[in-house]
ZAMAR-757750 format. One record per atom (N, C-alpha, C, O): residue number from 1; residue in one letter; y, z, x; atom name. Coordinates in steps of 0.02 Angstrom, whole numbers, plus 50000, padded with zeros to 5 digits. Layout:
N
+-----+----+-------+-------+-------+----+
|   i | aa | north |    up |  east | at |
+-----+----+-------+-------+-------+----+
| NUM |  A |     Y |     Z |     X | CA |
...
+-----+----+-------+-------+-------+----+
//
This chain:
97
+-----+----+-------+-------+-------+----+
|   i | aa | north |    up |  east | at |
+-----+----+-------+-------+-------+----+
|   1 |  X | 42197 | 50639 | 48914 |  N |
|   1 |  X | 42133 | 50637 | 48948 | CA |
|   1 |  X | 42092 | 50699 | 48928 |  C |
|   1 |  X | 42113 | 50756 | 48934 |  O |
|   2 |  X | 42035 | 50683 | 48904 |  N |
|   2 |  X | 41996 | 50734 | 48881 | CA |
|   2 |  X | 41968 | 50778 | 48949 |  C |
|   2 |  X | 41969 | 50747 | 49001 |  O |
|   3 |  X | 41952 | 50823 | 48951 |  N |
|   3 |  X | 41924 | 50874 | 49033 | CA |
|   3 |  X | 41867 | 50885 | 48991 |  C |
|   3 |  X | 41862 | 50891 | 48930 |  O |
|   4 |  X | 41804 | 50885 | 49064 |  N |
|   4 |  X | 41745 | 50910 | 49037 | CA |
|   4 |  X | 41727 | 50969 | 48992 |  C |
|   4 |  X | 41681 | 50966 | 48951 |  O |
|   5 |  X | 41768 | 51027 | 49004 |  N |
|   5 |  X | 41741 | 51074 | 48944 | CA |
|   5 |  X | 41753 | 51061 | 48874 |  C |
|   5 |  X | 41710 | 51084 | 48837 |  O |
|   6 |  X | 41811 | 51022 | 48842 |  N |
|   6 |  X | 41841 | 51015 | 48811 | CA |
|   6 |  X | 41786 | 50958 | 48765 |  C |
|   6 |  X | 41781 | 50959 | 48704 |  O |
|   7 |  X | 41747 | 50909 | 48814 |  N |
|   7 |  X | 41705 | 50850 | 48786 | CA |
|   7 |  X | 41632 | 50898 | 48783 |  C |
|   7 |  X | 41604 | 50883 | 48730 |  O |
|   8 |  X | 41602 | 50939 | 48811 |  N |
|   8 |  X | 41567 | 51010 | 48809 | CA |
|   8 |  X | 41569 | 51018 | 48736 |  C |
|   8 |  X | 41520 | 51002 | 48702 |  O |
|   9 |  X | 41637 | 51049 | 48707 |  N |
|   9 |  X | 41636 | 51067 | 48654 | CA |
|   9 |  X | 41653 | 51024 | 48582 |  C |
|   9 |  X | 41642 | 51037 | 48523 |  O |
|  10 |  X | 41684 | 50967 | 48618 |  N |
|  10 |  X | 41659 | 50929 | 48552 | CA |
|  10 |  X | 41604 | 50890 | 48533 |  C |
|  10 |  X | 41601 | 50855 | 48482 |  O |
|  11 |  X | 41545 | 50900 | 48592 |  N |
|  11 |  X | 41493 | 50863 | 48571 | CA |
|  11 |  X | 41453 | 50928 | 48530 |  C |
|  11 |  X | 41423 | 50909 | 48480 |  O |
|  12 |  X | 41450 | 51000 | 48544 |  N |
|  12 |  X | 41420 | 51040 | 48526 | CA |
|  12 |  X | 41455 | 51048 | 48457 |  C |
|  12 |  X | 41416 | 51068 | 48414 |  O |
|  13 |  X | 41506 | 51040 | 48439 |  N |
|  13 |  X | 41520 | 51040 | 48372 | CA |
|  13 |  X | 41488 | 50994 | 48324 |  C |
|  13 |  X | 41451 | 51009 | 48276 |  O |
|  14 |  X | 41508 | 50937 | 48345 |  N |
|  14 |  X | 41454 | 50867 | 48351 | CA |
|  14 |  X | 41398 | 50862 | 48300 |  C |
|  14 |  X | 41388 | 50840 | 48244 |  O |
|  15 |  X | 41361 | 50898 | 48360 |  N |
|  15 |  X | 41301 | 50924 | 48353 | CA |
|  15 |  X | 41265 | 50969 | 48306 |  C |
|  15 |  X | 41207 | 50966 | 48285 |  O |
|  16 |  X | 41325 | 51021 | 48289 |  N |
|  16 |  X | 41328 | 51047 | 48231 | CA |
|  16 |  X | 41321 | 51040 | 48171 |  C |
|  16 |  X | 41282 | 51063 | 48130 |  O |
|  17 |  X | 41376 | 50997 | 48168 |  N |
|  17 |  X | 41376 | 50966 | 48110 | CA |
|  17 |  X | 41318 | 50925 | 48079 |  C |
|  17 |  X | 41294 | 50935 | 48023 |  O |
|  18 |  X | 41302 | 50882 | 48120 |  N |
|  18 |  X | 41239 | 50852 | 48132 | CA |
|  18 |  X | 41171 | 50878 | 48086 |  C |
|  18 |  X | 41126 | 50857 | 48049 |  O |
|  19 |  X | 41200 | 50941 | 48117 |  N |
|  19 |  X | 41115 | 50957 | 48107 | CA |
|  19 |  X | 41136 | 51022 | 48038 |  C |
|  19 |  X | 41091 | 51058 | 48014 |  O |
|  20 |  X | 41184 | 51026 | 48023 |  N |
|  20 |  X | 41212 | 51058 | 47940 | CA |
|  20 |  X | 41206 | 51016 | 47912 |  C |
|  20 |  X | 41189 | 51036 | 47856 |  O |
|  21 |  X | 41209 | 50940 | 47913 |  N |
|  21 |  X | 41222 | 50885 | 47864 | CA |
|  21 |  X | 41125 | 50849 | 47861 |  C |
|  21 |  X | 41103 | 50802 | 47828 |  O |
|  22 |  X | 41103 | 50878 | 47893 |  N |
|  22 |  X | 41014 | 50839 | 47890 | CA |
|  22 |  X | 40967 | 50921 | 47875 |  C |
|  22 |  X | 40910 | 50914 | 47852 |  O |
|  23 |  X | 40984 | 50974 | 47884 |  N |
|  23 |  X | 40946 | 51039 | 47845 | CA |
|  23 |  X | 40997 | 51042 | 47795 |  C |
|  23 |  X | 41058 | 51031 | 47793 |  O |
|  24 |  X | 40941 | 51067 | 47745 |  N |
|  24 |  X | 40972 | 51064 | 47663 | CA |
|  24 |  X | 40943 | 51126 | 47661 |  C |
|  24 |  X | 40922 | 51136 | 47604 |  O |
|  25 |  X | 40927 | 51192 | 47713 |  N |
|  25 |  X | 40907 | 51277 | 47709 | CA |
|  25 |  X | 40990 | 51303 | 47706 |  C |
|  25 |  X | 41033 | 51289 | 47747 |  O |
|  26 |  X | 40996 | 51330 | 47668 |  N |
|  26 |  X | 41062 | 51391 | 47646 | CA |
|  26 |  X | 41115 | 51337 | 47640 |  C |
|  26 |  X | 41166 | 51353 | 47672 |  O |
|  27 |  X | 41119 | 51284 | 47612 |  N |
|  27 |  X | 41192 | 51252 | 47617 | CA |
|  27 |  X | 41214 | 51268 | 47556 |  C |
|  27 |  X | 41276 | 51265 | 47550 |  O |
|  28 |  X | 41180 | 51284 | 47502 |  N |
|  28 |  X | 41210 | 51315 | 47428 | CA |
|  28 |  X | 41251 | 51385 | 47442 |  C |
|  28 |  X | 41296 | 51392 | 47401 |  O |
|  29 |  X | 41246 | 51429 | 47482 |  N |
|  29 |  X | 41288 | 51468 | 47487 | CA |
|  29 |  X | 41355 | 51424 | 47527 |  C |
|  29 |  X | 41409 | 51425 | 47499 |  O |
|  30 |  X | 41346 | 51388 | 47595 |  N |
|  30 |  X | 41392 | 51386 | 47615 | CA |
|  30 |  X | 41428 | 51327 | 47566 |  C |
|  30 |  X | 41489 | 51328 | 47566 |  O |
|  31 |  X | 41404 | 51287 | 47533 |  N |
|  31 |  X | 41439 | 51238 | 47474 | CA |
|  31 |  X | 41475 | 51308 | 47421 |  C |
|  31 |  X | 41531 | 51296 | 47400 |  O |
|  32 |  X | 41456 | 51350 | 47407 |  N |
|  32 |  X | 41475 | 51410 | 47355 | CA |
|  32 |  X | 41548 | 51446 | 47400 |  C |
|  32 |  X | 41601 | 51450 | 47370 |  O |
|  33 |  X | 41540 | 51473 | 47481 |  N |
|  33 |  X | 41593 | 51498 | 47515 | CA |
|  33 |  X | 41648 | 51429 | 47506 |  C |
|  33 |  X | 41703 | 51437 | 47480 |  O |
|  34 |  X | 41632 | 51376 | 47525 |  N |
|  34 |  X | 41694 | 51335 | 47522 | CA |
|  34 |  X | 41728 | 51315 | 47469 |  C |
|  34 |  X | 41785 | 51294 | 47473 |  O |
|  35 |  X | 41679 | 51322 | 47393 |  N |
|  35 |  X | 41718 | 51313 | 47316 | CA |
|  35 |  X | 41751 | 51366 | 47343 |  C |
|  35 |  X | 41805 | 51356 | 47371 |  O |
|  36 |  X | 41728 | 51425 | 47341 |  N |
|  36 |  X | 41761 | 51493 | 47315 | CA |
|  36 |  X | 41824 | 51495 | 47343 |  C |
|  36 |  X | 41863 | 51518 | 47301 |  O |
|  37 |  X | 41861 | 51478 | 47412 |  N |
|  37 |  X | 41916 | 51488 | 47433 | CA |
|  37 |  X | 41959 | 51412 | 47421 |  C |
|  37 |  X | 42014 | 51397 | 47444 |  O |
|  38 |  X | 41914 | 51367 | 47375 |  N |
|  38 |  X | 41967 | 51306 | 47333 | CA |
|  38 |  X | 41987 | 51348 | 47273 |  C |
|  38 |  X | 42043 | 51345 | 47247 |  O |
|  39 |  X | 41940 | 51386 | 47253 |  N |
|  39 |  X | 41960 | 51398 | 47144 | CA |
|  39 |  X | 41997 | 51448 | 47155 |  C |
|  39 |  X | 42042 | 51458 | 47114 |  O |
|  40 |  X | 41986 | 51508 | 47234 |  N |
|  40 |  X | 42022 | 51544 | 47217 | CA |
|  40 |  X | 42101 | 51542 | 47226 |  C |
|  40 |  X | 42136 | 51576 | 47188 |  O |
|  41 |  X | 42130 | 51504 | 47275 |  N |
|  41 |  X | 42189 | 51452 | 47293 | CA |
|  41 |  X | 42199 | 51428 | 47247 |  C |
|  41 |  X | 42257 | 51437 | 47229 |  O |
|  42 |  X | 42161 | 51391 | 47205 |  N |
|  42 |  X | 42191 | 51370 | 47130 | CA |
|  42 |  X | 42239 | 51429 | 47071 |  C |
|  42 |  X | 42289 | 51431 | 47036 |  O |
|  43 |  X | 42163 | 51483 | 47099 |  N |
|  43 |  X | 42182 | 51522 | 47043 | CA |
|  43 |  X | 42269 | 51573 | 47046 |  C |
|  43 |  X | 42306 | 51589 | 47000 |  O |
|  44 |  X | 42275 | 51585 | 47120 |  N |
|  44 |  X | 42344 | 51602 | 47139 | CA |
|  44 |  X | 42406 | 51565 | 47134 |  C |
|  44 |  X | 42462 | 51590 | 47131 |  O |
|  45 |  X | 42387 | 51489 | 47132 |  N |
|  45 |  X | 42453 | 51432 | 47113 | CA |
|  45 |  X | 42464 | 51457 | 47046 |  C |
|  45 |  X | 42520 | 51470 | 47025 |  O |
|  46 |  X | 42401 | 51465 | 47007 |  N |
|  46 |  X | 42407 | 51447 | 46944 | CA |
|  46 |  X | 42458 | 51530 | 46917 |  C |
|  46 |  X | 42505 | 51535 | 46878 |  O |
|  47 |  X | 42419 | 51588 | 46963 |  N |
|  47 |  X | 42447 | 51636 | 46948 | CA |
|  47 |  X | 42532 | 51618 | 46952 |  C |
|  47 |  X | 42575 | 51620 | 46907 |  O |
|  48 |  X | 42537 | 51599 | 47020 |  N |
|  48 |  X | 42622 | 51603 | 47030 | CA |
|  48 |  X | 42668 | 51563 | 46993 |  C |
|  48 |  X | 42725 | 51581 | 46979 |  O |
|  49 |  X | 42633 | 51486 | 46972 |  N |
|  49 |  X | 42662 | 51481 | 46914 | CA |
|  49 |  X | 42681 | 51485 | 46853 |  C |
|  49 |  X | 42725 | 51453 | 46825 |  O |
|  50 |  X | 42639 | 51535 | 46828 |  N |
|  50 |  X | 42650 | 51589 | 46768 | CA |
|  50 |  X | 42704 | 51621 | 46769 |  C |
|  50 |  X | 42755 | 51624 | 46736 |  O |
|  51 |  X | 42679 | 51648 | 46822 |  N |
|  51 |  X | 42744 | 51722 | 46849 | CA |
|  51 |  X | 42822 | 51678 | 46843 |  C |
|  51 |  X | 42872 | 51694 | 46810 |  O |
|  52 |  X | 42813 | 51617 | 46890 |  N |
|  52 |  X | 42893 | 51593 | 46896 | CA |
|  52 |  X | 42916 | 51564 | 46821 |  C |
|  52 |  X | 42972 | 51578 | 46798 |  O |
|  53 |  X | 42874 | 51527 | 46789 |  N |
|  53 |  X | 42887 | 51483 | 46724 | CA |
|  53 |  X | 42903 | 51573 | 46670 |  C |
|  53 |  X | 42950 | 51568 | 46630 |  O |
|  54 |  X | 42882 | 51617 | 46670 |  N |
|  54 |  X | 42896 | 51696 | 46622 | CA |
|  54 |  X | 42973 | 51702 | 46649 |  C |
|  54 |  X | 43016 | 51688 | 46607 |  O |
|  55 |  X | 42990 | 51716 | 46693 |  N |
|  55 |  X | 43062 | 51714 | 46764 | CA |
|  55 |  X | 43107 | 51688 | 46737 |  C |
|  55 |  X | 43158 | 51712 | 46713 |  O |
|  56 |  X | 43079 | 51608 | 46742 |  N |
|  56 |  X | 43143 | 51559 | 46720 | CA |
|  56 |  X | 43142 | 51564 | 46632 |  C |
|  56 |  X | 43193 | 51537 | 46609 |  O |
|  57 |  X | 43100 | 51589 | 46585 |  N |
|  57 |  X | 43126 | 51595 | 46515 | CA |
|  57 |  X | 43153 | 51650 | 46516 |  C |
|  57 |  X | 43200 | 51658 | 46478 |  O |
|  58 |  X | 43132 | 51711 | 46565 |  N |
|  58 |  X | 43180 | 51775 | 46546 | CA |
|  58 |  X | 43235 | 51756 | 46568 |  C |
|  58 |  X | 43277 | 51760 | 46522 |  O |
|  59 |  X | 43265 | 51730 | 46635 |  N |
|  59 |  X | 43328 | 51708 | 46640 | CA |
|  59 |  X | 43378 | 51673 | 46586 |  C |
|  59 |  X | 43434 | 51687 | 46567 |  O |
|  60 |  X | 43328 | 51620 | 46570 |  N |
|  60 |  X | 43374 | 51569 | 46496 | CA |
|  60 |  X | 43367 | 51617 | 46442 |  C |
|  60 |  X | 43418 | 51618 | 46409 |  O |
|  61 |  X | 43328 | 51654 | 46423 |  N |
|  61 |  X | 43347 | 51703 | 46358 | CA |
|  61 |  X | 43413 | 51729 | 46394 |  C |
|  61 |  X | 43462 | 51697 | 46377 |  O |
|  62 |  X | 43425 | 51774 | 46435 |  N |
|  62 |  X | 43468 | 51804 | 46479 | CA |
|  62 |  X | 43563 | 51782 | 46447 |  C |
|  62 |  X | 43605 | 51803 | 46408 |  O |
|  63 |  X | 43549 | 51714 | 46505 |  N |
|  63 |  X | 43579 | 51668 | 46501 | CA |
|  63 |  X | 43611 | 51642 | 46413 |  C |
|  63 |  X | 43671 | 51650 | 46399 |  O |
|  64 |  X | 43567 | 51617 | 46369 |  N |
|  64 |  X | 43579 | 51616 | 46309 | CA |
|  64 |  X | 43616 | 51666 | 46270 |  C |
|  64 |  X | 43661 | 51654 | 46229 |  O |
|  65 |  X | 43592 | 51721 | 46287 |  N |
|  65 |  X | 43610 | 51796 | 46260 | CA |
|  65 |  X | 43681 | 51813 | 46274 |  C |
|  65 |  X | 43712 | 51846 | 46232 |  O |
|  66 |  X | 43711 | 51794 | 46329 |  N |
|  66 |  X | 43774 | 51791 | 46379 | CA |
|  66 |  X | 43812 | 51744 | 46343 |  C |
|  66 |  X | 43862 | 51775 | 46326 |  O |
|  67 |  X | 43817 | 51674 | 46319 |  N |
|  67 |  X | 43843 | 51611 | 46313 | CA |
|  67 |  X | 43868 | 51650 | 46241 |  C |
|  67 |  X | 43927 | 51665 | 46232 |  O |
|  68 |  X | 43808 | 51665 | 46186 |  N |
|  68 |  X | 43842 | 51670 | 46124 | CA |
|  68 |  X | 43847 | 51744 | 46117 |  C |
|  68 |  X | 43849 | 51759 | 46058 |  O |
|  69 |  X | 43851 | 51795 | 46157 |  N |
|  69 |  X | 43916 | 51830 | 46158 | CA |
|  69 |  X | 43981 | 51803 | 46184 |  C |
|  69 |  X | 44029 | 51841 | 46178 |  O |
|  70 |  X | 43987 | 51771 | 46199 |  N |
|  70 |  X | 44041 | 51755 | 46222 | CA |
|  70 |  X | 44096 | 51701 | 46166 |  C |
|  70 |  X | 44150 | 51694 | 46138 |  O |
|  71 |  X | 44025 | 51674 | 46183 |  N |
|  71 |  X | 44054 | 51637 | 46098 | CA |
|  71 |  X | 44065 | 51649 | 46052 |  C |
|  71 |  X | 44099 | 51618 | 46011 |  O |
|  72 |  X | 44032 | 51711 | 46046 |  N |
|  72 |  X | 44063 | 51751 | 45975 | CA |
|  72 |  X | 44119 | 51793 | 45972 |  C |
|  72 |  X | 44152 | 51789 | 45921 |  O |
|  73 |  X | 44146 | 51852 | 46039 |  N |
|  73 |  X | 44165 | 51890 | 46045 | CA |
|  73 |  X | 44260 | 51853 | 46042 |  C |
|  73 |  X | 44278 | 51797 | 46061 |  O |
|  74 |  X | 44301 | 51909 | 46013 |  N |
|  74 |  X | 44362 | 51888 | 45988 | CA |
|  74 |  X | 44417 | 51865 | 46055 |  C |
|  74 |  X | 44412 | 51900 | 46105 |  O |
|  75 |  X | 44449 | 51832 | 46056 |  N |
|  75 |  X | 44496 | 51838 | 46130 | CA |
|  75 |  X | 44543 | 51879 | 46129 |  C |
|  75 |  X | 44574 | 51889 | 46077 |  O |
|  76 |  X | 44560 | 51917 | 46193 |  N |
|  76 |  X | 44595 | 51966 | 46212 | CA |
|  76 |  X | 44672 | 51919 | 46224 |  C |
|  76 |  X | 44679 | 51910 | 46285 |  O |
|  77 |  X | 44706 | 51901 | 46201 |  N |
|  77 |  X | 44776 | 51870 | 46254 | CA |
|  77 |  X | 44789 | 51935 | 46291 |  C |
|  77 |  X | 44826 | 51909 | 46333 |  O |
|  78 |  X | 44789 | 51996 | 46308 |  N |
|  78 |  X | 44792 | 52022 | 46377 | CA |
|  78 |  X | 44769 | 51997 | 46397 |  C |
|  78 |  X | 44802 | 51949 | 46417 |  O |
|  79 |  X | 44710 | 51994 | 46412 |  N |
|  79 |  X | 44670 | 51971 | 46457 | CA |
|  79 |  X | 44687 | 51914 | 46488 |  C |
|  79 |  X | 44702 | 51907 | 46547 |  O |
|  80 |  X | 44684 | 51869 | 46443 |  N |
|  80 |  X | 44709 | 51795 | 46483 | CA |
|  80 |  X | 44778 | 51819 | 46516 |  C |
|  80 |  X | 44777 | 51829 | 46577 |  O |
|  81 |  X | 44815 | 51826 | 46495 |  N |
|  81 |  X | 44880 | 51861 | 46535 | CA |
|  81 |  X | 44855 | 51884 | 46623 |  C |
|  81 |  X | 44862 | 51852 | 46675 |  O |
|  82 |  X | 44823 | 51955 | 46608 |  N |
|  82 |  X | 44815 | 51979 | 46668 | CA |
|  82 |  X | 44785 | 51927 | 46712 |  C |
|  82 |  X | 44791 | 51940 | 46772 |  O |
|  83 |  X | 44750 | 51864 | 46696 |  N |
|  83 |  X | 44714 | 51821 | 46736 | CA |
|  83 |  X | 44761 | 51767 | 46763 |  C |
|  83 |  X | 44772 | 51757 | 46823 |  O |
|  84 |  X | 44793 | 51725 | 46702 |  N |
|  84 |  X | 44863 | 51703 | 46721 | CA |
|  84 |  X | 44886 | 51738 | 46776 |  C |
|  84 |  X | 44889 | 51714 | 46832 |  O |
|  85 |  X | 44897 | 51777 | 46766 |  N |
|  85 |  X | 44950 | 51814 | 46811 | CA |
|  85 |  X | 44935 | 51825 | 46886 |  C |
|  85 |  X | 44975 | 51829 | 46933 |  O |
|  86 |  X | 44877 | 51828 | 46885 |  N |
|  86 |  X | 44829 | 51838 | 46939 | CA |
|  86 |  X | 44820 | 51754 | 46981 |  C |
|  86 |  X | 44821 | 51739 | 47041 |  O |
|  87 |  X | 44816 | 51730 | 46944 |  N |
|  87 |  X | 44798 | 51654 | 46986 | CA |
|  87 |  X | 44884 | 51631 | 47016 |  C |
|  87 |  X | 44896 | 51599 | 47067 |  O |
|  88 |  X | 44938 | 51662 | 46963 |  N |
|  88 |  X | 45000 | 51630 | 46987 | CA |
|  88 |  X | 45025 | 51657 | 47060 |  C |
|  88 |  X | 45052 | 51623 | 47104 |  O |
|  89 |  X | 45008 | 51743 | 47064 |  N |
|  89 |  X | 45014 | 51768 | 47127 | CA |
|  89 |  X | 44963 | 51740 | 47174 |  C |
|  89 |  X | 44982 | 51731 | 47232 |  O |
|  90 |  X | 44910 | 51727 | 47162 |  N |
|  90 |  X | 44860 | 51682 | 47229 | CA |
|  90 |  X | 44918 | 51599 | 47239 |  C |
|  90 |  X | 44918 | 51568 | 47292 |  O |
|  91 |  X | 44943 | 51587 | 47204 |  N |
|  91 |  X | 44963 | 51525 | 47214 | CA |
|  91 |  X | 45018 | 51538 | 47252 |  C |
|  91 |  X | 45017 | 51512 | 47308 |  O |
|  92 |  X | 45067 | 51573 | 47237 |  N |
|  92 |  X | 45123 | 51632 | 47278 | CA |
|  92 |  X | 45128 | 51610 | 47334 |  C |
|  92 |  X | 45163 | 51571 | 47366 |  O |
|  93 |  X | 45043 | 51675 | 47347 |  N |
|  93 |  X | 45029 | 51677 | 47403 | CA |
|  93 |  X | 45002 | 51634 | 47452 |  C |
|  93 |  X | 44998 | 51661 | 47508 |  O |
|  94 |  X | 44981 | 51572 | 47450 |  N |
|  94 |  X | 44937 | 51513 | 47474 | CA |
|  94 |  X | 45003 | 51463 | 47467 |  C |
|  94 |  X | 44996 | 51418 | 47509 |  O |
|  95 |  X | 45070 | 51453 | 47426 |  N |
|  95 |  X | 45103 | 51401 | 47472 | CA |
|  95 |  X | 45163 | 51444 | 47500 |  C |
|  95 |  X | 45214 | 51411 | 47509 |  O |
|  96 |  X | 45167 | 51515 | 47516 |  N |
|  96 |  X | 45211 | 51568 | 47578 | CA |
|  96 |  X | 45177 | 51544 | 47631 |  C |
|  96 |  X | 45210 | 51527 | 47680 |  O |
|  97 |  X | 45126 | 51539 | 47632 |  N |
|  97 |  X | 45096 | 51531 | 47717 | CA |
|  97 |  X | 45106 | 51457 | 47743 |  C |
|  97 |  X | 45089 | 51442 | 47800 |  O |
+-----+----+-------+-------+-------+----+
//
């Protein structure tokens, strides 16, 4: 249920509008304020997706850079050993309990 102040103020809005949409005095600025806070919202998407799309290639260079060292670099059998060795004591330990 609408209450009288409430119908008050939407006829005076109303009304407003009304009478912005039949005077054609200063509506080029206010047509200019309402582009300006569309292009400039554009212009910040557009920024942030720059920023994130630079992000995600520095990551995949990153990433790339990581894979074929790895791929290149010689294998240690220590290493695998100490890891072996390491997973056999977690296993040990997980069927003792």
């Amino acid at each position: 249920m609408v209450k009288n102040w409430q119908r008050r103020g939407l006829v005076k809005t109303a009304n407003f509008v009304r009478s912005f949409v039949r005077h054609k005095n200063g509506s080029v600025a206010i047509i200019f304020a309402l582009s300006a806070v569309v292009f400039m919202g554009a212009g910040g998407i557009a920024i942030d997706y720059g920023r994130a799309y630079s992000a995600k290639s520095s990551l995949q260079a990153a990433l790339d850079s990581a894979v074929m060292a790895g791929v290149t670099a010689k294998p240690d059998p220590a290493a695998f050993a100490g890891v072996a060795g390491g997973l056999s004591d977690a296993e040990r330990l997980t069927r003792a309990e």
